[in-house]
VOGU-3710 file (C-alpha; in Angstrom, 3 decimals, decimal comma):
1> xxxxxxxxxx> 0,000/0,000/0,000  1,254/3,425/-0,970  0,609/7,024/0,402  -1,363/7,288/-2,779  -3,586/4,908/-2,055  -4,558/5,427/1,973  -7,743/7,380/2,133  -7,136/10,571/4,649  -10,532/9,716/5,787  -9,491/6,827/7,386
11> xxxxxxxxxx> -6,396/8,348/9,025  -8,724/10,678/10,270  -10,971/8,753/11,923  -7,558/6,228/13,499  -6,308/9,380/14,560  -9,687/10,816/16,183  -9,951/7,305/18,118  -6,349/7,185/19,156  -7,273/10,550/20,830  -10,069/9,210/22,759
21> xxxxxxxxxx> -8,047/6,986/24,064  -7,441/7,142/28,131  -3,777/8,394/28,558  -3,519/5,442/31,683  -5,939/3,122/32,809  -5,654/2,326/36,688  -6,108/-1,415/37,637  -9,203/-2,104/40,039  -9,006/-1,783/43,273  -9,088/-5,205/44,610
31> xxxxxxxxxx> -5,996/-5,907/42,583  -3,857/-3,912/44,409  -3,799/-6,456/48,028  -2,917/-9,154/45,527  -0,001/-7,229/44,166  1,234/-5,648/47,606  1,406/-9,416/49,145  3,739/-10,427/46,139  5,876/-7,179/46,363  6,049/-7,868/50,539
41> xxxxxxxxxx> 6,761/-11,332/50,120  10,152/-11,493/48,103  12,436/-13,393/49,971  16,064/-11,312/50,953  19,460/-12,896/50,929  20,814/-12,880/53,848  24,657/-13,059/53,379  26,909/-14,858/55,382  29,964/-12,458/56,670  32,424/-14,766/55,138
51> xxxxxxxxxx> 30,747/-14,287/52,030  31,149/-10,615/51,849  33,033/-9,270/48,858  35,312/-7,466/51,501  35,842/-9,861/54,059  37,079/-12,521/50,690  39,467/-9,267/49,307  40,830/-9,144/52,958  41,620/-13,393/53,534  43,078/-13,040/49,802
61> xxxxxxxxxx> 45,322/-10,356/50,719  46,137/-12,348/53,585  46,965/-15,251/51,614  49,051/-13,488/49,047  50,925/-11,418/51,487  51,641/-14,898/53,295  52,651/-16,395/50,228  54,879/-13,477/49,213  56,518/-13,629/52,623  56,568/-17,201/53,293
71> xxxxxxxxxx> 58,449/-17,548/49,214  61,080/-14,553/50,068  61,850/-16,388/52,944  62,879/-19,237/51,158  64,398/-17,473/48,526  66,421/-15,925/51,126  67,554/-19,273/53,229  68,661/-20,798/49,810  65,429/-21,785/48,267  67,375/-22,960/45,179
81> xxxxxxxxxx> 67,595/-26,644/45,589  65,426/-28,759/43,120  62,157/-28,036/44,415  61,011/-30,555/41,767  63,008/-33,309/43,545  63,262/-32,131/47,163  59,914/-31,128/48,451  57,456/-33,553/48,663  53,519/-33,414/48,669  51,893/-33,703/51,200
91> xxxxxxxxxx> 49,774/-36,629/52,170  46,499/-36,329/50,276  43,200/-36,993/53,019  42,376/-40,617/53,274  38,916/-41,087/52,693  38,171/-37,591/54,213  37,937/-38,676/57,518  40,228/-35,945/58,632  38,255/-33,360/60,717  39,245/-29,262/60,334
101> xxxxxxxxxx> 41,520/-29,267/62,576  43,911/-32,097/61,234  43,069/-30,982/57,637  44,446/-27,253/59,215  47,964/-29,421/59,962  47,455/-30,637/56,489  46,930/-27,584/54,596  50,242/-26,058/56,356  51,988/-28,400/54,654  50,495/-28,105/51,200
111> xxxxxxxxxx> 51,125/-24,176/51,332  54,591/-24,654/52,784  55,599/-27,221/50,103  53,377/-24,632/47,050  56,028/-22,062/48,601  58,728/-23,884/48,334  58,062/-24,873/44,488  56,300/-21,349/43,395  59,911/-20,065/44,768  62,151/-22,032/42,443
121> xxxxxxxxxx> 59,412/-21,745/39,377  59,730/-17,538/39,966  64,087/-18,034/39,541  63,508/-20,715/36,644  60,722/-18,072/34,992  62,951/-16,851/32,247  63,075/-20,506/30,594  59,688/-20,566/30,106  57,528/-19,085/27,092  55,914/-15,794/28,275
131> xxxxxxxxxx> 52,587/-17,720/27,457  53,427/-20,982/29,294  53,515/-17,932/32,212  50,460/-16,332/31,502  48,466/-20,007/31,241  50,490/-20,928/34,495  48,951/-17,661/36,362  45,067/-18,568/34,888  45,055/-21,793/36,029  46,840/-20,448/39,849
141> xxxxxxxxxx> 44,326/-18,012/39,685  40,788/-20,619/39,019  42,498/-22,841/41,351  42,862/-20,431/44,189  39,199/-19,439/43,593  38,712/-22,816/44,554  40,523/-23,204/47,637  39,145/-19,874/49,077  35,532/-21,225/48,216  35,883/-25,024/49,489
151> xxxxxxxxxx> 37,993/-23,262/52,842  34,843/-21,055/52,847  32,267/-24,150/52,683  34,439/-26,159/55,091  34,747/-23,379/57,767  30,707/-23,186/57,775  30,465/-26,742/57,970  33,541/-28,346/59,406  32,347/-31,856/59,436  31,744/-32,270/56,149
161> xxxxxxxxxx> 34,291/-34,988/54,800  33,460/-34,276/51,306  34,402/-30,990/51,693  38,106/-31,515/53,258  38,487/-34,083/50,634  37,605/-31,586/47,824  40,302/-28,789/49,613  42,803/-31,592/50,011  41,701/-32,305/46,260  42,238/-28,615/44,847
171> xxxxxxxxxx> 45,687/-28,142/46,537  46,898/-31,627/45,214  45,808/-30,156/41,581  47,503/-26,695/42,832  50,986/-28,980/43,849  50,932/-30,890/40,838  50,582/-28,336/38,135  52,824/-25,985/39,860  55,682/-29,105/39,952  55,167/-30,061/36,311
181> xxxxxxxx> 55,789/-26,343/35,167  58,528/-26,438/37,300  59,926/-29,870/35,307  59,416/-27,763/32,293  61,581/-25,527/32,963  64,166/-27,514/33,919  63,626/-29,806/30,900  64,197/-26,353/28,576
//
């Protein structure tokens, strides 16, 4: 249909009844309870306060500050020794049956010994493709996500066993990976 061929009667008349048209049209009355008990009834998330944003930046400042200090002091007290022969893993959790407070011994151990090998992987860095790096620092960075959450879910329930065997789990993976890109570099 063209211009041509639209009567102006007829836009006339469509524009006279768009006119009369109400400019809002207010819902009836006995809507409005209805309404007001759906609006009131919304559930709110109550957040936990280790599951604020700030309290999370604060533990991983913690942790990285603790890392940082714990790898310049092996740097410092001749922290290059093979890391990739010398510093074994810890004992992974035996059929989680260890409660929070063993797992705590545990976890000591895994950071002291992911110390020990993120030291000697920061001296060996220059061997390694800038990429290899970059891939290195992702895969730190989900895996840390990880601990903080499952440390999280374990302090708020600490006798879950499926929990400290999923933290043991994570820092195992965290170990490992860490170890072989050590290997790599001393393979280059």
């Amino acid at each position: 249909m063209t211009e041509d061929n639209i009567d102006q009667s007829k836009l006339d008349e469509l524009a006279t009844a768009v006119a009369r048209l109400p400019r809002s049209i207010e819902p009836p009355e006995d809507f409005w309870p209805a309404i007001r008990a759906g609006i009131t009834t919304i559930p709110v998330r109550v957040v936990a306060w280790w599951q604020r944003p700030a309290i999370l930046a604060a533990a991983a400042m913690l942790l990285i500050a603790g890392s940082s200090l714990a790898t310049l002091a092996v740097v410092r007290n001749g922290g290059s020794r093979d890391a990739t022969q010398s510093t074994a893993a810890p004992a992974p959790v035996a059929g989680g049956d260890a409660t929070l407070a063993q797992f705590t011994r545990i976890e000591t151990d895994y950071i002291r010994t992911v110390n020990e090998l993120s030291a000697v992987l920061e001296a060996q860095q220059s061997e390694l493709a800038p990429g290899t790096i970059a891939k290195l620092h992702k895969s730190l960075r989900v895996i840390d996500a990880a601990i903080v959450e499952a440390r999280a879910a374990l302090a708020a329930d600490p006798s879950n066993k499926h929990l400290t065997e999923i933290l043991s789990a994570t820092y195992e993976q965290k170990v490992d990976l860490i170890r072989r890109t050590t290997e790599m570099a001393v393979g280059s």
